[in-house]
N, C-alpha and C positions, 0 to 999 in steps of 0.2 A: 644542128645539122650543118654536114657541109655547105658552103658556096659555090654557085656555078662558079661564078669570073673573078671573085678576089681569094687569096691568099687566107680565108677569114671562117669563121663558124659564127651560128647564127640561134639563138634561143629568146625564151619570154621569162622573165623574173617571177619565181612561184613567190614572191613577195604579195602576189595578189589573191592568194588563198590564205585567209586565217590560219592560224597554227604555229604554236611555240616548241611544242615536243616534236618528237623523233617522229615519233608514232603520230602525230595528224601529220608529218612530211611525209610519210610513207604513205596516208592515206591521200593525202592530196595529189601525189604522184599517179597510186591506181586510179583516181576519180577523174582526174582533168587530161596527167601527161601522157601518158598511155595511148591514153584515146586521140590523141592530137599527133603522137609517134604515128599511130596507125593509120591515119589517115594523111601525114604528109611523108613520112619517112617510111614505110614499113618492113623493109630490108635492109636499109645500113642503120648503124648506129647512131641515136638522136641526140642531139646537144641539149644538158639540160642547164640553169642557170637556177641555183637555190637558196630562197632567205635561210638560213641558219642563225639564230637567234641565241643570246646566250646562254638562253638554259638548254636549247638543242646541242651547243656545242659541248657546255658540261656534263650532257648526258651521255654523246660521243667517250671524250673522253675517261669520266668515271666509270663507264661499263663498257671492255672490250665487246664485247655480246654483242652491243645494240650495233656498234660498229662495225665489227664484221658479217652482222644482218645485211647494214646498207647496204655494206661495200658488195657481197654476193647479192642483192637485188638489182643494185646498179647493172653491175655485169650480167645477169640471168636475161636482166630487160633490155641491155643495149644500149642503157644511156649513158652518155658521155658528159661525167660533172667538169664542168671548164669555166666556172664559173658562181662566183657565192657574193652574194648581197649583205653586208654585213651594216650596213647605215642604218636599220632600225634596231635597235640594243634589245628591241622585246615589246610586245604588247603593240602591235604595228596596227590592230584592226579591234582600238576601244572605241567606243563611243566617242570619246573625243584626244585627237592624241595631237593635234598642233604642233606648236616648238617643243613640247616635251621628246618630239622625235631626236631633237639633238642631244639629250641628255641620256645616258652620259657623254662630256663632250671628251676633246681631245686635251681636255686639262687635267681631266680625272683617272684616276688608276686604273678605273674601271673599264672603260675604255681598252684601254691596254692590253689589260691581261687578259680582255675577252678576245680581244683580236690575237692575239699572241695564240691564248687556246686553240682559237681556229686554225691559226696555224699548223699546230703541233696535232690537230686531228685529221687537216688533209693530206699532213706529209703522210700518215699511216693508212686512212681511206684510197687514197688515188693511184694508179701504179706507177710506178720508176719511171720517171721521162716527162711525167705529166706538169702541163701550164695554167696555172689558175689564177683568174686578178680575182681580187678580192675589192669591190668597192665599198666605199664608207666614205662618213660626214667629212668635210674640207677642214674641221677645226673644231671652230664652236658658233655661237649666235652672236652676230654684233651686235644686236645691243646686250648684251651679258657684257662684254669683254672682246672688243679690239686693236689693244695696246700695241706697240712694239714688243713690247717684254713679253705680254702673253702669244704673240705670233712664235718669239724664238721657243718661250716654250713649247710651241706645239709643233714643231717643225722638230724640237728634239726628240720627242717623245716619235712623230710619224721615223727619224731616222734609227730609234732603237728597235722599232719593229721590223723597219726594212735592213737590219743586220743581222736580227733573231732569223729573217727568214732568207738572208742569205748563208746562214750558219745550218739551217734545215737543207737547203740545196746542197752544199756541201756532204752533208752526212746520208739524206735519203735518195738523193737524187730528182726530188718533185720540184719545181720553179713555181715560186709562189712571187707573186706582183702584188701591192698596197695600191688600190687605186682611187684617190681623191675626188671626190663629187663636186665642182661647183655649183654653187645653188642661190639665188639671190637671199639674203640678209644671214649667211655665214660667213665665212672669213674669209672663203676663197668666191667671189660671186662670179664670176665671168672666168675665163680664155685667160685674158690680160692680165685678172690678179693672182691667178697661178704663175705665170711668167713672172711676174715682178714678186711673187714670193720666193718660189725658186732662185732665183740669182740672188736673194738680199739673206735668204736661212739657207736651202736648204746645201744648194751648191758649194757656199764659205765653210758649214759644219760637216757636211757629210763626207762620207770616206770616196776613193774614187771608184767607178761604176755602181755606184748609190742607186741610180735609176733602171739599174736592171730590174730591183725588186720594189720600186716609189716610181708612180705617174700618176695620172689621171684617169677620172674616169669621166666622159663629156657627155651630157645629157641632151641630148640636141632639145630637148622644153626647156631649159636651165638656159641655156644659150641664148633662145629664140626670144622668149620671155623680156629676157636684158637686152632686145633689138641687137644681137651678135651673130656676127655672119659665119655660119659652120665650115662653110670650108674657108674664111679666111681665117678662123681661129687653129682649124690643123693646121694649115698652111706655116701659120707665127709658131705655136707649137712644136712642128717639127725644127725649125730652123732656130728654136731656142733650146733644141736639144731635150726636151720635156716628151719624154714617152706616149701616148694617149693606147693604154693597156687593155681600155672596156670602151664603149660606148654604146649609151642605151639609147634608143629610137623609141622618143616619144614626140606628142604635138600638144602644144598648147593651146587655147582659145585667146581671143582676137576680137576686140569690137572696135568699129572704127566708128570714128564722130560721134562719143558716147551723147556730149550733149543736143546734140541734134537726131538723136536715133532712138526713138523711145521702145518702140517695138524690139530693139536690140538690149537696151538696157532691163527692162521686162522680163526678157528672157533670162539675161544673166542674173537677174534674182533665184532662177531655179538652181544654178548652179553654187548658191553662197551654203554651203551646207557647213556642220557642226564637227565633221570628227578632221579633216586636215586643213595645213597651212597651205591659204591659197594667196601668195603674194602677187602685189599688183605693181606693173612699174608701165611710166610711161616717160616721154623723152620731153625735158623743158626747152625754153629756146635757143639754148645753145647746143641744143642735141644729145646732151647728158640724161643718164638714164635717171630717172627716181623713184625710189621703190616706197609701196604701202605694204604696210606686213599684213595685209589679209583682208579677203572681198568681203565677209559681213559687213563689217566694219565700215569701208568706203561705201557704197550704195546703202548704209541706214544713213549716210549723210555728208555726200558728195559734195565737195566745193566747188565754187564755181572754176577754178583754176582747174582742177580734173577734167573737170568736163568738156572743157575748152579745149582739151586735149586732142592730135589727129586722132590717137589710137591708145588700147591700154591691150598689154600685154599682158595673161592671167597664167599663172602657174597653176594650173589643173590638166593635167596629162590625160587627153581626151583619144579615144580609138583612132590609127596614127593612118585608118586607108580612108579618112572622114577629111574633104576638102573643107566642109563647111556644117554646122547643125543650126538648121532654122536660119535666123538672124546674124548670128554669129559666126566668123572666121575661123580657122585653126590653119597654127605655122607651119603646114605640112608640108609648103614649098621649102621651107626651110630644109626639113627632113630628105627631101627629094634632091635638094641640091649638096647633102653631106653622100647622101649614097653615089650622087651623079662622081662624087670628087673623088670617092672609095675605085669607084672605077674607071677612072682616066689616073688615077694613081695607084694602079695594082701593082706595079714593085713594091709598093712599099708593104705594111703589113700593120694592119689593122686586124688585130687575131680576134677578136670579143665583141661581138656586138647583141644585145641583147633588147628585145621589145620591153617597154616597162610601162605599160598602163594598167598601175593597180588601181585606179579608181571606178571598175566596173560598178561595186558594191552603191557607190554613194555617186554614179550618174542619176541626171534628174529622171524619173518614171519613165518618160519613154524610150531613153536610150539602153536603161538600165536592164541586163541581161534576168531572164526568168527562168533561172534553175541552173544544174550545174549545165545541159544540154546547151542551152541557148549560149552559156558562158562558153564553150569549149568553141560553137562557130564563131562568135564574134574576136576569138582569139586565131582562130585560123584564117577568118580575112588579113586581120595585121600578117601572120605570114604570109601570104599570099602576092599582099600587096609589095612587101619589098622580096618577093623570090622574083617579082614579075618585071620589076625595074635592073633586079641585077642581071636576070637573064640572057 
């Protein structure tokens, strides 16, 4: 949907609805989006934001059919695709999917040619004119592999994509953007080490205006998580010439003085669950961030140095209009101080902004939504919550 006060459109990532085929995106569409069109947009055209997974996108394009189904539903219904989630490769809602989200990473072909696909089935879905980022993984996992050598190979690989898809601009006329997720323990984890990738790969090898179709995509829980200040991170961003193409509004949780907080810490046992990576970072005494690759893990046997900690910062993307659950914090000042920056800086253009709380599913019991009903309002408070700040 459009914005009141910025330059911008505004959606929620169906990455938070199961489904790998065509056919559950279409069913996820009537079940959730619809209803949510109808109730916040119901005469102009809605901004939609869609996981497409790689067997969704080989099904695009192996069968013109299924593809000019979408494309005539999109438009029957009014929504407006401006945006595709391409970071989960497939299988986004198993039982347990961890760092396996990374794979394939950005070392592997697979990778590639799935994005590549995606390419070549929006230039023919979307009509002549249309801007789409596309977000996906920063790289790969650091602890897999984070060499120098394997960084330039992935910076080569992100720059044969973003010339495949300036080679579709050319020919169809769609503008497609490659937008890079920092995340803590990938390759790109902060603001900063995009910056310092870009100028050390991508800038040296890349062709000139590279960045029309290669930026970023900032996760304000990604950010917040690493104690990273949102609007000082566009801020360096812009002025390091690094696009920021998407940005998704989310909030993370927050416990401060774990060791001294039992009632806090208690609680955050409810939220150590099994199926994603919920990394932990806190800041040592020189204010350096340090990261734990996942909350089981530390709370079955917290050191005393953790705990000693002011504050731990948790990567689980919690409902982003939620100041606080129970005991627990969430960075949503964070959140509120990137929208505050969206709008004291409306020349500029921040076109993609998308809600991305797919952890509805595996909230602890009482937060956790009951049916699709219950899912559709707790999804429409998040819009609610930033129509009412942009207003």
């Amino acid at each position: 949907m459009r914005l009141p006060s910025i330059p911008g459109q505004l959606t929620y990532s169906s990455n938070v609805h199961p489904g790998e085929s065509i056919e559950e995106v279409l069913n996820n569409l009537r079940t959730y989006t619809l209803p949510l069109r109808d109730r916040l947009e119901p005469e102009e055209a809605f901004g939609v934001g869609l996981w497409i997974s790689a067997r969704a996108a080989r099904e695009l394009e192996e069968n013109p059919a299924r593809l000019e189904h979408l494309r005539k539903f999109l438009t029957q219904e009014r929504l407006d695709l401006f945006t595709v989630n391409a970071f989960p490769f497939g299988n986004f809602h198993a039982a347990s999917v961890k760092e396996e989200v990374y794979r394939p990473d950005w070392t592997d072909r697979r990778r590639i040619e799935y994005t590549l696909q995606l390419g070549r089935v929006l230039s023919k879905l979307l009509p002549k004119g249309a801007a789409v980022s596309i977000s996906t993984l920063s790289g790969t996992c650091r602890e897999w592999n984070n060499t120098p050598e394997t960084q330039r190979q992935i910076a080569q690989n992100f720059i044969e994509v973003a010339q495949a898809f300036r080679s579709l601009f050319e020919t169809s006329g769609r503008h497609l953007m490659l937008a890079l997720e920092p995340e803590p323990l990938t390759t790109l984890e902060t603001a900063q080490d995009a910056i310092s990738f870009f100028n050390d790969h991508i800038f040296p090898l890349g062709p000139e205006r590279i960045t029309d179709h290669l930026g970023l995509c900032l996760d304000t829980c990604h950010e917040s998580v690493s104690f990273g200040k949102l609007d000082a991170a566009l801020r360096s961003l812009s002025q390091a010439k690094i696009p920021v193409h998407k940005i998704q509004l989310s909030s993370a949780l927050e416990i401060e003085h774990p060791g001294d907080n039992p009632q806090a810490l208690e609680q955050l046992q409810t939220f150590a669950e099994d199926r994603y990576l919920h990394q932990v970072v806190c800041l040592d005494e020189e204010g350096a961030p340090l990261v734990h690759r996942d909350l089981p893990q530390l709370l079955s046997s917290p050191d005393e140095f953790w705990l000693s900690r002011p504050a731990w910062r948790i990567h689980f993307h919690v409902p982003i209009d939620l100041d606080e659950i129970g005991f627990l914090k969430t960075t949503r000042k964070d959140l509120l101080d990137t929208l505050n920056f969206l709008n004291d800086a409306s020349g500029s253009s921040f076109p993609h902004l998308e809600i991305e709380t797919y952890t509805w599913e595996v909230l602890p019991e009482k937060q956790r939504p009951n049916g699709p009903t219950a899912l559709i309002d707790g999804i429409e408070r998040e819009y609610r919550s930033v129509l009412e700040l942009l207003a």
